[in-house]
C-alpha positions in Angstrom: -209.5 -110.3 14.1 -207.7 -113.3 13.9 -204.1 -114.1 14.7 -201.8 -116.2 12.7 -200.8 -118.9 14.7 -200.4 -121.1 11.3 -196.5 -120.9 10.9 -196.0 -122.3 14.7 -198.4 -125.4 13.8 -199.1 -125.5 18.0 -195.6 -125.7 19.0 -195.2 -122.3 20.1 -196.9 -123.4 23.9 -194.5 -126.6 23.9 -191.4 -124.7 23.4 -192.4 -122.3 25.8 -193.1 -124.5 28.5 -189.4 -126.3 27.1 -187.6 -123.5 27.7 -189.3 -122.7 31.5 -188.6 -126.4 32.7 -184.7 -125.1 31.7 -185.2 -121.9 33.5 -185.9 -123.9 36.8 -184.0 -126.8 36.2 -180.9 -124.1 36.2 -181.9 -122.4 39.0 -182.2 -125.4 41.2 -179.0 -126.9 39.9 -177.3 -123.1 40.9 -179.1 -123.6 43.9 -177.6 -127.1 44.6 -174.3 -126.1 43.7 -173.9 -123.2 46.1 -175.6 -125.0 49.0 -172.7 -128.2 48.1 -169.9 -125.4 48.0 -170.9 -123.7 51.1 -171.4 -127.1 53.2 -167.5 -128.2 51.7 -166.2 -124.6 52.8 -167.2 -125.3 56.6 -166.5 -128.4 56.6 -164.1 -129.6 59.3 -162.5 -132.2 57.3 -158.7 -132.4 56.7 -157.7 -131.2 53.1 -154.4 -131.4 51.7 -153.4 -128.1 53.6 -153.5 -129.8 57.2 -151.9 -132.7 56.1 -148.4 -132.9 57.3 -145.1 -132.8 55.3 -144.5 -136.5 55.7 -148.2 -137.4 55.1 -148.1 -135.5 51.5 -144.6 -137.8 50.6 -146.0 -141.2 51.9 -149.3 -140.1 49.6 -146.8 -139.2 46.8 -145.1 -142.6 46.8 -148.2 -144.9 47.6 -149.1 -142.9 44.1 -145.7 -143.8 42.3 -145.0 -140.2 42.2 -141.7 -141.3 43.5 -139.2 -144.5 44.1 -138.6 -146.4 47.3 -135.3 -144.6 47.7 -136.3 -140.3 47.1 -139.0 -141.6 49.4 -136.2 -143.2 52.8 -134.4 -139.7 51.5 -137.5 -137.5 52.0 -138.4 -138.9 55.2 -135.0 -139.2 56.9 -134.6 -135.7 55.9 -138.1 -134.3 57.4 -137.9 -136.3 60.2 -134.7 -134.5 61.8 
């Protein structure tokens, strides 16, 4: 008995083997990913939640966020 094979004209083995290279590049790029995210989570690096008050306005106006003068207002004001 023979099987018909003519309609995939051989490319039924190269998709195949397509489609597993996907498989395992996704499954080391999950991998990846979740080893990256736990490493950032225990981290003891400073994010912006141990920055101070008056770190977060000097960062705001170095961005232009703000003008020279809300930024002498904002710092007089958290520095009493």
């Amino acid at each position: 008995m023979m099987n018909n094979w003519d309609g995939f004209w051989g490319w039924g083995m190269g998709v195949g083997f397509v489609f597993m290279l996907l498989f395992w590049g996704f499954i080391i790029l999950g991998i990846t990913a979740l080893v990256r995210w736990l490493m950032t989570q225990s981290s003891p690096g400073r994010n912006s939640r141990d920055k101070t008050p008056l770190e977060i306005v000097q960062e705001r106006y170095a961005r232009g966020e703000i003008d020279r003068d809300e930024y002498e207002q904002k710092k007089r004001d958290l520095e009493q």
